[in-house]
VMD Tcl script that builds the backbone (N, CA, C; Angstrom):
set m [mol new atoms 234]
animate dup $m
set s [atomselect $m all]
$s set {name element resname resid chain x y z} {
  {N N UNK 1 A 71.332 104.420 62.097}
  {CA C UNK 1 A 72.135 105.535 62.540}
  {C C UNK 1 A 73.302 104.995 63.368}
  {N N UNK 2 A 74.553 105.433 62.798}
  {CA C UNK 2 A 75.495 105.130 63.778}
  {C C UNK 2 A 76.220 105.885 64.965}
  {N N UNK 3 A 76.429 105.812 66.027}
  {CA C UNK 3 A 77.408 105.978 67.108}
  {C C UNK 3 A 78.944 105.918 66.516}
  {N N UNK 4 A 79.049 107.125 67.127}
  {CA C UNK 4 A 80.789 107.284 66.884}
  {C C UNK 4 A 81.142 107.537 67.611}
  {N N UNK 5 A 80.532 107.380 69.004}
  {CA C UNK 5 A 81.219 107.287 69.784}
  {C C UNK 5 A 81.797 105.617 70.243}
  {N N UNK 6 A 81.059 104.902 69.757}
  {CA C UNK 6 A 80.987 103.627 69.660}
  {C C UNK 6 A 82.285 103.128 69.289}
  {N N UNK 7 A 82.980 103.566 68.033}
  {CA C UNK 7 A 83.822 103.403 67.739}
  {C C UNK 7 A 85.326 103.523 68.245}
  {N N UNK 8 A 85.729 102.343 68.237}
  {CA C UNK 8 A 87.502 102.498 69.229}
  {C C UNK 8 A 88.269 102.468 68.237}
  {N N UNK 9 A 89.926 102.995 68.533}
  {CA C UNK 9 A 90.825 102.554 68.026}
  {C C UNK 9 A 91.665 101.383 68.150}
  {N N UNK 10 A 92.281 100.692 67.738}
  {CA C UNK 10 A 92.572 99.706 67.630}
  {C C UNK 10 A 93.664 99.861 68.820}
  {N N UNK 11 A 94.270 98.883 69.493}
  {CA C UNK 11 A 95.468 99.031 70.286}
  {C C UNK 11 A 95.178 99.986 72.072}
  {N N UNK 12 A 95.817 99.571 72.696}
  {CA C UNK 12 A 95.587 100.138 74.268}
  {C C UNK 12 A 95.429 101.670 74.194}
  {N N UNK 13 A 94.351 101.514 75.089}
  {CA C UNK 13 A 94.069 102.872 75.465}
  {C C UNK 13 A 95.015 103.940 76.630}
  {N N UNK 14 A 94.177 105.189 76.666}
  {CA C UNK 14 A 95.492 105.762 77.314}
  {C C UNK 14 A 95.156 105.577 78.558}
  {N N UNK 15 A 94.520 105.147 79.077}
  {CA C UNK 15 A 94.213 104.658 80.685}
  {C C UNK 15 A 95.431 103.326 80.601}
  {N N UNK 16 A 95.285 102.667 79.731}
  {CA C UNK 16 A 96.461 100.587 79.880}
  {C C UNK 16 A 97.510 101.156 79.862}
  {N N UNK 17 A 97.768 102.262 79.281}
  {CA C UNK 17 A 99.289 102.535 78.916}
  {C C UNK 17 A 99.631 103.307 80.251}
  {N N UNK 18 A 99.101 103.983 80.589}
  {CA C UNK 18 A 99.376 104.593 82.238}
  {C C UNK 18 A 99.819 103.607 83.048}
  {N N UNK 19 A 98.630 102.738 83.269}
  {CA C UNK 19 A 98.541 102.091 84.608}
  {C C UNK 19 A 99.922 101.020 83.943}
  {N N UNK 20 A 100.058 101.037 82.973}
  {CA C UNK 20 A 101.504 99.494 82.469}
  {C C UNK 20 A 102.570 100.881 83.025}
  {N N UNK 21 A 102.932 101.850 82.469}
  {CA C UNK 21 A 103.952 102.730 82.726}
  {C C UNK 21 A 104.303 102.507 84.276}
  {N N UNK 22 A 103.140 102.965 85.104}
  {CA C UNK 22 A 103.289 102.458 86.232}
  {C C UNK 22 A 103.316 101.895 87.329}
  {N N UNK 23 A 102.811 100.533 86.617}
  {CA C UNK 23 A 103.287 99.556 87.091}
  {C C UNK 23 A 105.071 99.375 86.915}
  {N N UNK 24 A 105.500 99.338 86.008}
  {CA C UNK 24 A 106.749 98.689 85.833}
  {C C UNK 24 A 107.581 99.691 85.943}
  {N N UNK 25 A 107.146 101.161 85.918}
  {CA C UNK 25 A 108.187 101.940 87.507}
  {C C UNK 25 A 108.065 101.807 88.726}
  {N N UNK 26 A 107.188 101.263 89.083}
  {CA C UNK 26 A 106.742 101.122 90.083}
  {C C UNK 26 A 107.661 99.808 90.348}
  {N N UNK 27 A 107.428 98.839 90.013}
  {CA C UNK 27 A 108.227 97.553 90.375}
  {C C UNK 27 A 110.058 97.815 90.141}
  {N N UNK 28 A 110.462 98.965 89.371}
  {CA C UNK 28 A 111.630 99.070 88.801}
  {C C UNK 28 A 112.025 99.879 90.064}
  {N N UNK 29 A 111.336 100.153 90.412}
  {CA C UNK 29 A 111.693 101.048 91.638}
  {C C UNK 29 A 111.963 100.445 92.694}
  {N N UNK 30 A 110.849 99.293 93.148}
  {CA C UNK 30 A 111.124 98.940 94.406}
  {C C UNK 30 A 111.853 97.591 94.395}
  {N N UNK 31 A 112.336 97.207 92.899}
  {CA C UNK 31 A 113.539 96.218 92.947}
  {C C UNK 31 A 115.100 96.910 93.386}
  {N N UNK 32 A 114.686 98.367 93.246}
  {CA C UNK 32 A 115.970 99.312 92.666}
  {C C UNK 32 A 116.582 99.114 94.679}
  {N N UNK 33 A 115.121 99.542 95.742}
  {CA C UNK 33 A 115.103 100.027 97.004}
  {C C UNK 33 A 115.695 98.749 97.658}
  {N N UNK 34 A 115.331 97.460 97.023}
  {CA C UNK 34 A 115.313 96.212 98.217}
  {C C UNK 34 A 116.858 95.836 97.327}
  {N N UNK 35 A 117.232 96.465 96.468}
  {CA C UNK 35 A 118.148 95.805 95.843}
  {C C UNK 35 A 119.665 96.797 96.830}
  {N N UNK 36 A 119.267 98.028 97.120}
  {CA C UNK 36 A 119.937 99.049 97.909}
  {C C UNK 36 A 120.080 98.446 99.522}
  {N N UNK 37 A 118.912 98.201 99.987}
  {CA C UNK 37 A 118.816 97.564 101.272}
  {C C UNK 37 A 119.489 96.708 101.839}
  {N N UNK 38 A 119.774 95.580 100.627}
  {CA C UNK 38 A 120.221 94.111 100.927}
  {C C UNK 38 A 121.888 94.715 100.608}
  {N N UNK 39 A 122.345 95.629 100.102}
  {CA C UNK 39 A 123.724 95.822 99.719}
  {C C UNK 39 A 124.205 96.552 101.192}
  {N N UNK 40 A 123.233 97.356 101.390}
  {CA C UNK 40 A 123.838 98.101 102.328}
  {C C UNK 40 A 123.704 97.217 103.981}
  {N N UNK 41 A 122.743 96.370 104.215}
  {CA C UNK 41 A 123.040 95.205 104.788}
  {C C UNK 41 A 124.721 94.574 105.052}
  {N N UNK 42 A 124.748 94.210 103.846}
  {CA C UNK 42 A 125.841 93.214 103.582}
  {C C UNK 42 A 127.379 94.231 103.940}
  {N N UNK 43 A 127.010 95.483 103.534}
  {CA C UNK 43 A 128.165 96.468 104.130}
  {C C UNK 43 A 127.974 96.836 105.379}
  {N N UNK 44 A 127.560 96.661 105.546}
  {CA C UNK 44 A 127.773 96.877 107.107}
  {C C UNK 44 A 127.895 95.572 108.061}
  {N N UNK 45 A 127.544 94.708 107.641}
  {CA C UNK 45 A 127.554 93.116 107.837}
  {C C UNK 45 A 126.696 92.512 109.072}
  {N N UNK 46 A 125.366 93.409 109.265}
  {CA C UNK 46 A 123.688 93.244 109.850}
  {C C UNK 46 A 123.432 92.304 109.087}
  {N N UNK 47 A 122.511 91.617 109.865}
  {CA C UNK 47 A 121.393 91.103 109.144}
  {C C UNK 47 A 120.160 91.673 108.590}
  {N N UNK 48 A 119.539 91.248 107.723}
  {CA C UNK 48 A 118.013 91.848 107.797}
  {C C UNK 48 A 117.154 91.503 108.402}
  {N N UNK 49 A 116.642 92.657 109.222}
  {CA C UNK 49 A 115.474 92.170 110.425}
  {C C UNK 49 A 114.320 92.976 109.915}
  {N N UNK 50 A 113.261 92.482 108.839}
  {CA C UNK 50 A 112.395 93.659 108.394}
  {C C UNK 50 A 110.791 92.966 109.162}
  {N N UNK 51 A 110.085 93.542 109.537}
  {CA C UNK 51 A 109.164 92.425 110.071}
  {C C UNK 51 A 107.864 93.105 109.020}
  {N N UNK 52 A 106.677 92.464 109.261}
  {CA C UNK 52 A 105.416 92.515 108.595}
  {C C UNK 52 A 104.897 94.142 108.955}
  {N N UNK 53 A 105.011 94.615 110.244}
  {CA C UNK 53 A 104.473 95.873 110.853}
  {C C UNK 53 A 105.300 96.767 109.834}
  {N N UNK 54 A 106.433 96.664 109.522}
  {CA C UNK 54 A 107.513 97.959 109.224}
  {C C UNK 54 A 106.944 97.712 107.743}
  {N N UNK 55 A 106.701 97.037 107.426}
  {CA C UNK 55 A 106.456 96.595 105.413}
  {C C UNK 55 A 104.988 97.476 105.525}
  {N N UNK 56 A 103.832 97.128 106.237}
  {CA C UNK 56 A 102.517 97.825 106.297}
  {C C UNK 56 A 103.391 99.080 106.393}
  {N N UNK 57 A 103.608 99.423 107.420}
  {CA C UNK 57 A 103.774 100.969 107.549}
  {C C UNK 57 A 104.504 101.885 106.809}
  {N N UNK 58 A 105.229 100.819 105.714}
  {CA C UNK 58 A 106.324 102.168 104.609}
  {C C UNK 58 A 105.148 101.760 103.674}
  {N N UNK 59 A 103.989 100.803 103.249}
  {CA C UNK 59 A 103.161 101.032 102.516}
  {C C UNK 59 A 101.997 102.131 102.532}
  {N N UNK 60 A 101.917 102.002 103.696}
  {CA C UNK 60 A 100.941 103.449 104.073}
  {C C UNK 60 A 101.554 104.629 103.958}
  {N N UNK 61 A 102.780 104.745 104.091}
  {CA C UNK 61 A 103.333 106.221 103.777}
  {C C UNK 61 A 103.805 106.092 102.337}
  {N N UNK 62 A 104.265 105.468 101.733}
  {CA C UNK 62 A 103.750 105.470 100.261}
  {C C UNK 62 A 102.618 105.680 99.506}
  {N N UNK 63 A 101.464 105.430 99.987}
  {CA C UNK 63 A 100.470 105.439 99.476}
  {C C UNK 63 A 99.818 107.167 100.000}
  {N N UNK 64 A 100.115 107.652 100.978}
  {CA C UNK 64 A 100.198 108.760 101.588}
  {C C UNK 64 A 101.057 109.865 100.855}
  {N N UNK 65 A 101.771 109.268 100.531}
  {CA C UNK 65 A 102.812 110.492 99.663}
  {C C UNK 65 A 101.947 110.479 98.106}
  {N N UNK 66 A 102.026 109.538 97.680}
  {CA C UNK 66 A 100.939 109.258 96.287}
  {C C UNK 66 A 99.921 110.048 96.259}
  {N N UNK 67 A 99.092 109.959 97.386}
  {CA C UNK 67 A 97.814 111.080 97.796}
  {C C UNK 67 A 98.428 112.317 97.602}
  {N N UNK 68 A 99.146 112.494 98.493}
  {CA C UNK 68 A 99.652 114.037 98.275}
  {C C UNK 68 A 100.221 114.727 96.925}
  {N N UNK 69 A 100.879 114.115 95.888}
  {CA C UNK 69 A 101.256 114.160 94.866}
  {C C UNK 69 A 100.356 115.604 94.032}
  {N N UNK 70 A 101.121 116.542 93.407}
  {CA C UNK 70 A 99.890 116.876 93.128}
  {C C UNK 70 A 99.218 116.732 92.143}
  {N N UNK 71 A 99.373 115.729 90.928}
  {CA C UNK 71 A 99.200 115.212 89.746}
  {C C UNK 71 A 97.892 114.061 89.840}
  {N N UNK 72 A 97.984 113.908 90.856}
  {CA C UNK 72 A 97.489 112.674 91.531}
  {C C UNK 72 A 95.499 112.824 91.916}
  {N N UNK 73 A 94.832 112.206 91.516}
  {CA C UNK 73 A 93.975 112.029 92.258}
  {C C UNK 73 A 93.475 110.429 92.679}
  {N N UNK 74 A 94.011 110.470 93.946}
  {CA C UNK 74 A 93.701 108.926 94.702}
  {C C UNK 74 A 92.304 108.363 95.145}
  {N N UNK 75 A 91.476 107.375 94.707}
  {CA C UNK 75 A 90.985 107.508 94.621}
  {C C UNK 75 A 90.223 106.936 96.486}
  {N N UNK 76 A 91.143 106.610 96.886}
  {CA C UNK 76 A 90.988 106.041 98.450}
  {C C UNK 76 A 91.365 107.326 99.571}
  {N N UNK 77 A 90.266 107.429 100.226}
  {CA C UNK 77 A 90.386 108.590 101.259}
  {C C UNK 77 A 90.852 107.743 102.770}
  {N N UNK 78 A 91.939 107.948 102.885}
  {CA C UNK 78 A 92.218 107.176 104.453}
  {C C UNK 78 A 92.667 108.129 105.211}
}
mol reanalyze $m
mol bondsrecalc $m
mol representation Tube
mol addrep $m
């Protein structure tokens, strides 16, 4: 007796194709932000002073806005 459920289709599933989608908006994005940063730096003619605390903390509110999303279910409760 066979399982059919057993059976796959050939080629990425729709979970790989998500998480690839966003990944590489995800990276397209935050080349897009540091690529904005460093310009607007240079116009104004600052240096960049970004330290380790300020990088954690726009990651946590990223990841905070993600939560909130409403498409979204995250799977980390912080």
């Amino acid at each position: 007796m066979s399982d059919e459920s057993a059976i796959t289709e050939p080629g990425m599933s729709h979970e790989t194709k998500i998480l690839a989608a966003g990944t590489l908006i995800g990276a397209l994005v935050g080349l897009a932000g540091a690529f904005l940063l460093i310009k607007n730096n240079e116009r104004k003619g600052t240096e960049l002073n970004v330290s380790a605390g300020e990088v954690v903390k726009l990651s946590l509110i990223i990841m905070a806005l993600l939560k909130t999303w409403p498409f979204t279910q995250f799977p980390l409760d912080f």
